[in-house]
C-alpha positions in Angstrom: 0.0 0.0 0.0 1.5 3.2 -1.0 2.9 4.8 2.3 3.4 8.9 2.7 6.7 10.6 3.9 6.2 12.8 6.4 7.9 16.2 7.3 9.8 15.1 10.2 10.8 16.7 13.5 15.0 17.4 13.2 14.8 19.1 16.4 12.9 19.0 19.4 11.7 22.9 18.5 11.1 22.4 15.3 7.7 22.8 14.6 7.7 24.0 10.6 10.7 24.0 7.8 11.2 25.0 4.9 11.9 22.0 1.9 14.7 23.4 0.5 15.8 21.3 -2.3 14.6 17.8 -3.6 17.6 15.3 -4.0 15.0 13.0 -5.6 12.8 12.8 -8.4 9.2 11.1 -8.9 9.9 7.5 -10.6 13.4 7.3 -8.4 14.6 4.2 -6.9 15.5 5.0 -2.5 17.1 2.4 -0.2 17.0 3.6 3.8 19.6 5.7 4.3 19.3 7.5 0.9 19.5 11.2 1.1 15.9 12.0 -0.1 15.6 16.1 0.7 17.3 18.8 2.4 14.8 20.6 5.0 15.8 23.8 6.7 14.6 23.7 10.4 14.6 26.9 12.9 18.2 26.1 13.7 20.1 24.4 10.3 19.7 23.1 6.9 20.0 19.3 7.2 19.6 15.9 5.0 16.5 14.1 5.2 17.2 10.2 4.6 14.9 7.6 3.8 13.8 5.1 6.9 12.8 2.3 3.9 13.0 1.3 0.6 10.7 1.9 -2.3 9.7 3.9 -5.3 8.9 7.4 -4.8 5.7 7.4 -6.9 4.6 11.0 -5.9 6.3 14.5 -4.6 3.5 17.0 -3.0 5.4 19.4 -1.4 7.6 21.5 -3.9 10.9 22.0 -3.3 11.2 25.4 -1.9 7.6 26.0 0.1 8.2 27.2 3.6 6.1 26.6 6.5 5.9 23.4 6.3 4.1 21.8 9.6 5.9 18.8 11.2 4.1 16.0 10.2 2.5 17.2 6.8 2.8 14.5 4.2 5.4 15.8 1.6 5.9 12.5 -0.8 4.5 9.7 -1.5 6.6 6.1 -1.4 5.5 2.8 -3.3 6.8 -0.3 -2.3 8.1 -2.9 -4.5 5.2 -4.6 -7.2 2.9 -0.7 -6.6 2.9 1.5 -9.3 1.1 5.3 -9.4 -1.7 3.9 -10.5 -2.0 2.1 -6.8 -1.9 5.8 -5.2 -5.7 6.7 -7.0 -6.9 2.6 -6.1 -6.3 2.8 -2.3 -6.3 5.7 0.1 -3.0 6.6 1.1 -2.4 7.0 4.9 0.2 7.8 7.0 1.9 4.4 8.2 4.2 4.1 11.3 6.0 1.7 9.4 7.3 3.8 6.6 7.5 7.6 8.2 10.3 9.1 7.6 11.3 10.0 10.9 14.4 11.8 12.0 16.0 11.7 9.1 19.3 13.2 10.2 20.2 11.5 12.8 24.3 10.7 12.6 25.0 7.1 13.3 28.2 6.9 15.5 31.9 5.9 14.5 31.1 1.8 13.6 27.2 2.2 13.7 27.2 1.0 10.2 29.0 -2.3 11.3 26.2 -3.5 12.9 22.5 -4.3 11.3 19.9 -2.9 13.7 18.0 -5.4 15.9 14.1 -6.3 14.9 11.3 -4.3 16.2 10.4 -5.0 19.6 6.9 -5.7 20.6 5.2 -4.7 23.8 1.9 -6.6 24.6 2.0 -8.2 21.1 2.4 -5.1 19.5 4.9 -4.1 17.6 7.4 -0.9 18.9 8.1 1.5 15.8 11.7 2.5 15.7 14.2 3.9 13.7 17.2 2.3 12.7 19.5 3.6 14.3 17.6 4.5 17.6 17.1 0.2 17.5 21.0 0.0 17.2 22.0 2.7 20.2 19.2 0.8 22.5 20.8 -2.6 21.8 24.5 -1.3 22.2 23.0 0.4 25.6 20.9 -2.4 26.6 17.5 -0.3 27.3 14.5 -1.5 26.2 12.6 0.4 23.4 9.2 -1.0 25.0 9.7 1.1 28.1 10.9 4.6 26.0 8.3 6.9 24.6 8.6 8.3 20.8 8.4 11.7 20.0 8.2 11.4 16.0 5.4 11.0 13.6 3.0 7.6 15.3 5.0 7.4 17.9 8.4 6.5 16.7 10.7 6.2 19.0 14.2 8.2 17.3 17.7 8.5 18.6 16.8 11.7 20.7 14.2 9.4 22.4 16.8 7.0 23.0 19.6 9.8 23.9 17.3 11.2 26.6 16.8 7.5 28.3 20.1 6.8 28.8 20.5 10.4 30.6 17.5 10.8 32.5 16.0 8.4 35.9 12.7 7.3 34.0 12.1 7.2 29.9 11.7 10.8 28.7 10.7 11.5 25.2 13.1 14.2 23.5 9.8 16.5 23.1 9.2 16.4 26.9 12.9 17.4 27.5 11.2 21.6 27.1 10.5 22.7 30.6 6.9 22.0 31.5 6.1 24.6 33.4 2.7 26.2 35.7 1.9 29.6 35.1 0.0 32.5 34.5 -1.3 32.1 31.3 0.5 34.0 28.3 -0.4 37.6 27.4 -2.4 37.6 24.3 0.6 38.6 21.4 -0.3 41.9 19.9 -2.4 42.3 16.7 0.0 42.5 14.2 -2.4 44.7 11.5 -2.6 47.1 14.5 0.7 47.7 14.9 1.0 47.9 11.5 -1.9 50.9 11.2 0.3 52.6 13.8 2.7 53.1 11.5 0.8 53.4 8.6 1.8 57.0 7.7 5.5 56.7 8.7 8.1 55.0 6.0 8.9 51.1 7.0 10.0 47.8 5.8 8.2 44.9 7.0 10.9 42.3 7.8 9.1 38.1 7.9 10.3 36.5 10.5 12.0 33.2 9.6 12.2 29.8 11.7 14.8 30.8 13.7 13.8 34.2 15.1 10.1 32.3 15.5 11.8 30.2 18.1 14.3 32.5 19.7 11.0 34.9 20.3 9.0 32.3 21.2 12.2 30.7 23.9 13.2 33.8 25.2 10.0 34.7 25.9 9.0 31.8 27.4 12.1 32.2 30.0 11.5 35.5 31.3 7.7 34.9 31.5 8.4 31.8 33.7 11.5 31.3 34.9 12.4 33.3 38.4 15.8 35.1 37.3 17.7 37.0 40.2 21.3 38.3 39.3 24.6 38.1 40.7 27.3 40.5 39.6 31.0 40.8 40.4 34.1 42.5 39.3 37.2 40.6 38.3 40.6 41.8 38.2 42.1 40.4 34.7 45.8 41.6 35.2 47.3 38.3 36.5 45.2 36.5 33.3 46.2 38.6 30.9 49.8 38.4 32.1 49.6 34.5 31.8 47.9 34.7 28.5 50.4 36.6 26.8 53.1 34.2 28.2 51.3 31.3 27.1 50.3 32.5 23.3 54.4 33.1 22.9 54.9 29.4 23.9 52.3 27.8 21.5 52.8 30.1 18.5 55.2 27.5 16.7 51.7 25.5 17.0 49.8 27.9 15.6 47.4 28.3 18.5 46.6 31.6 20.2 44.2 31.4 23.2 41.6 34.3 23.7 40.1 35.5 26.9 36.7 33.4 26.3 38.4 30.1 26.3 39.7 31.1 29.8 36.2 32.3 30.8 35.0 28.6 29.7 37.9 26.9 31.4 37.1 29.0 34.8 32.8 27.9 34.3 33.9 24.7 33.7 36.3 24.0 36.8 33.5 26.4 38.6 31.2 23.7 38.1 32.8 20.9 39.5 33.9 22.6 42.4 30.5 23.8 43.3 28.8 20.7 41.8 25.3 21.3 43.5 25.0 24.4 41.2 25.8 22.0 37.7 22.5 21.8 37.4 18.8 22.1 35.1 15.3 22.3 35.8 13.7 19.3 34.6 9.6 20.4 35.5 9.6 18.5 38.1 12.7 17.7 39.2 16.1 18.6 39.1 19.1 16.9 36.8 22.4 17.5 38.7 25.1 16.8 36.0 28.7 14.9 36.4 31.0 16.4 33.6 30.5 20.2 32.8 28.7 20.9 29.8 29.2 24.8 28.7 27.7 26.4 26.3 28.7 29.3 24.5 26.2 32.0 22.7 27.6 32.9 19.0 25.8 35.6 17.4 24.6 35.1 13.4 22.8 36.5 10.8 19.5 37.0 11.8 20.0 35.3 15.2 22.0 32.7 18.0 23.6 29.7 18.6 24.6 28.3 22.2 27.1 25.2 20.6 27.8 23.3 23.8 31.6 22.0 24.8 31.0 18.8 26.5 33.3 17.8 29.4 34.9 21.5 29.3 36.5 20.8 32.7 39.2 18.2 31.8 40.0 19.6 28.1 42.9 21.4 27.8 43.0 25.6 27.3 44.3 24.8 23.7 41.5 22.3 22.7 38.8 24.3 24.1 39.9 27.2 22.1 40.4 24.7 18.5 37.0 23.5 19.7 35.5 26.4 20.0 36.5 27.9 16.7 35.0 24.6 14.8 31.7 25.0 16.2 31.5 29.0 16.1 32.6 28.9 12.4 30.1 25.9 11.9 27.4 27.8 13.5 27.7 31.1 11.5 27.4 29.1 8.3 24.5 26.9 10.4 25.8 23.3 10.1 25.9 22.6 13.3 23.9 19.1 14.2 21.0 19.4 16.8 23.9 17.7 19.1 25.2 20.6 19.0 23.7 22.9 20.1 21.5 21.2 22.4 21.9 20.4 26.6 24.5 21.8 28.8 23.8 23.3 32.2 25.4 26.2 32.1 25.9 28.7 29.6 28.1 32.1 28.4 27.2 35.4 26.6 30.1 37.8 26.3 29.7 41.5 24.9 32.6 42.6 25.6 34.4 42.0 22.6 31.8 44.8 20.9 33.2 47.3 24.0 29.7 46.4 26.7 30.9 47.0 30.0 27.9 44.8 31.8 24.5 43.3 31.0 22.1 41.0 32.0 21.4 38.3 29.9 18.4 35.6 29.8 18.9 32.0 30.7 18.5 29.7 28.4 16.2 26.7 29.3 16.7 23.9 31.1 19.8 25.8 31.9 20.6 26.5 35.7 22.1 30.1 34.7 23.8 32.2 32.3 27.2 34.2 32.8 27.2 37.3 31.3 30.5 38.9 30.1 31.5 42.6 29.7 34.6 44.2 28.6 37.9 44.4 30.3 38.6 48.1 31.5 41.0 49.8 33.2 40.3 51.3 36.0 41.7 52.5 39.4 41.7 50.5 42.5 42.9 49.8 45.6 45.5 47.9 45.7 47.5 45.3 48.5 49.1 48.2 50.2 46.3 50.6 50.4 47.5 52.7 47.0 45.9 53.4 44.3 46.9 51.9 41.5 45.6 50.9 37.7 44.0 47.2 36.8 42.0 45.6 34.4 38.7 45.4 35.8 35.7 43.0 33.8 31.9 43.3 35.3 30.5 39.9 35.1 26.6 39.3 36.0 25.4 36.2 36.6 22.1 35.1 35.7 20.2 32.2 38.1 17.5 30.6 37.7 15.6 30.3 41.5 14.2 26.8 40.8 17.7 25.5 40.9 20.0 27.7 42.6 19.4 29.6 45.6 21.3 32.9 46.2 24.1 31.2 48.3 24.6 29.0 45.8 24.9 31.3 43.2 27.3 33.3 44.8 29.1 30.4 45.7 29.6 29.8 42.2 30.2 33.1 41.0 32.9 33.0 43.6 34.8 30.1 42.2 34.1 31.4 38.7 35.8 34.7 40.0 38.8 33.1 41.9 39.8 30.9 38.9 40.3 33.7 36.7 42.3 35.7 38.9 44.5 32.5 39.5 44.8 31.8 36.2 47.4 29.0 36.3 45.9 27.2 39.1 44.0 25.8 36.6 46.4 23.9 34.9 46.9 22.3 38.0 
């Protein structure tokens, strides 16, 4: 029975994309793992592979339409024997068995050495299951019964499977979002009001695109609901800068040259595992204290953000934090970062001080525990050891906590750390 292809879900925001480009044709031959489409989400433009194999008797979304809602059939695949003329005889339906769900997902180093395991079947019914989500459950010996899909039907995908392995009970990916109770949402403007405000002054009306939807829609999410206080200090860069310079001459036979940020990561990072009550995200209703220090690190972009993530930040070295950094900030500005990328982490930085801001507040980014936000390193005069003035290298910092997770002594506790490891810069070599 012919079987439609679904618009799948590439990331757990996702909600529409835009089909960019058709790899395929009507009449073409597809095996699973054929790249079939490429689909811009909010975030990235990505590959769209095909789960199984058949004919693809029918395109109905044109390459190019934007908007398209998750879940919107977008082609039509035969299966061996069918022809087109099987697509007018029987109704076609969506089918679990055939949706192509999670199209991107990246098979780890080897994945392809193994076949995936059969469906499962719970109560005699059978589990639908990607590929490759079947292969990570077998390697990590969870059963796919007990996990709950969040693609088309029910399938279960590899960010089903991914959040399983993290969390105490079976979370699907979508159910990752906080979840939570609140005073309803104020009701958005009208935008043909607005508009009539305006209507005698010269304007150009600017469509938003997927990823300021979602950065809107995020952002405003977080300061509606999340209980932000703010923590601020002033930290004397002189000893940092001292060491950085010293440093940078020693590794520039190896080409590297390390910038204040990657010290600011490598302080967070250490930060967190030395107040490891504060490593932590709101989870709706509980909260996930995390082992390793996951960072993440806003990059600004045309038309919007990215917060790539450096996993295990605290036992990485100065000089592959900064090579790692660069990768993901240059792969972010041209958007070809995968979901992985970009998504989890418990902690996260925003510096402006490169573009001369001396302090800011920022807005936490959720699950996130809190935000550090960075401002420029100024000179200024201070006291110094001896009760004389003298001239530093002062940078405001504010940090930005979400209540839920961290009370205020926390906080400062961690702020503290954050503080004292980058005014003892080469303590944390140690």
């Amino acid at each position: 029975m012919p079987t439609e292809i679904l618009m799948p879900t590439l990331s757990p925001t996702m909600e529409e994309g835009t089909l960019a480009k058709w790899l395929v044709k009507e009449g073409d031959a597809v095996q699973s793992g054929d790249v079939i489409a490429e689909i811009e989400t909010d975030k990235a433009t990505m590959e769209f592979e095909a789960v199984d194999e058949g004919t693809i008797g029918k395109i109905l979304i044109a390459e190019g339409t934007a908007e398209v809602k998750v879940n919107t059939p977008i082609a039509v695949l035969l299966e061996e024997s069918e022809t087109a003329s099987d697509m007018g005889a029987a109704p076609v339906a969506p089918q679990p068995k055939a949706d192509a769900t999670a199209a991107t997902e990246v098979a780890p180093e080897g994945a392809g050495e193994t076949a995936a395991p059969p469906a499962p079947t719970q109560d005699g019914a059978r589990v639908f299951a990607t590929p490759l989500a079947r292969r990570i459950a077998a390697q990590k010996g969870l059963d796919l019964s007990q996990i709950a899909g969040s693609g088309p039907h029910g399938r279960i995908v590899k960010a089903d499977v991914d959040s399983a392995s993290a969390a105490p009970q079976p979370v699907a990916a979508a159910s990752l979002a906080p979840q939570m109770d609140g005073p309803a949402a104020p009701k958005p403007l009208d935008a043909s009001a607005v508009t009539r405000l305006y209507e005698d002054r010269a304007f150009t009306e600017v469509p938003l695109d997927g990823m300021r939807k979602t950065i809107a829609a995020r952002l405003t999410e977080a300061k509606q609901s999340i209980p932000h206080f703010y923590l601020r200090r002033d930290i004397r860069l002189d000893a940092l800068l001292a060491f950085r310079a010293e440093l940078n001459a020693q590794l520039a036979k190896r080409g590297v040259k390390l910038s204040v940020n990657d010290f600011i990561i490598k302080a967070c990072a250490l930060a967190l595992q030395q107040v490891p009550k504060a490593n932590a995200v709101w989870a709706g209703d509980r909260i996930l204290q995390l082992e390793p220090s996951d960072v993440a690190v806003a990059v600004a972009i045309d038309g919007g953000l990215f917060t790539p993530v450096l996993q295990d930040a605290e036992s990485k070295s100065l000089s592959a934090l900064s090579a790692e950094m660069k990768d993901l900030a240059a792969r972010a500005r041209t958007r070809k970062l995968a979901p992985h990328e970009y998504q989890g982490g418990s902690f996260a930085i925003s510096n402006l001080g490169m573009f001369g801001i001396d302090n800011f507040d920022a807005v936490i980014n959720p699950p996130h525990g809190a935000i550090l936000a960075v401002g420029a390193g100024v000179k200024k005069p201070v006291v110094g050891a001896n009760d004389q003035i003298e001239v530093a290298t002062i940078m405001s910092v504010t940090l930005s906590v979400d209540h839920r997770v961290i009370d205020g002594s926390l906080g400062a506790e961690l702020l503290t750390a954050i503080k004292d490891n980058l005014e003892n810069p080469m303590a944390m070599l140690a």
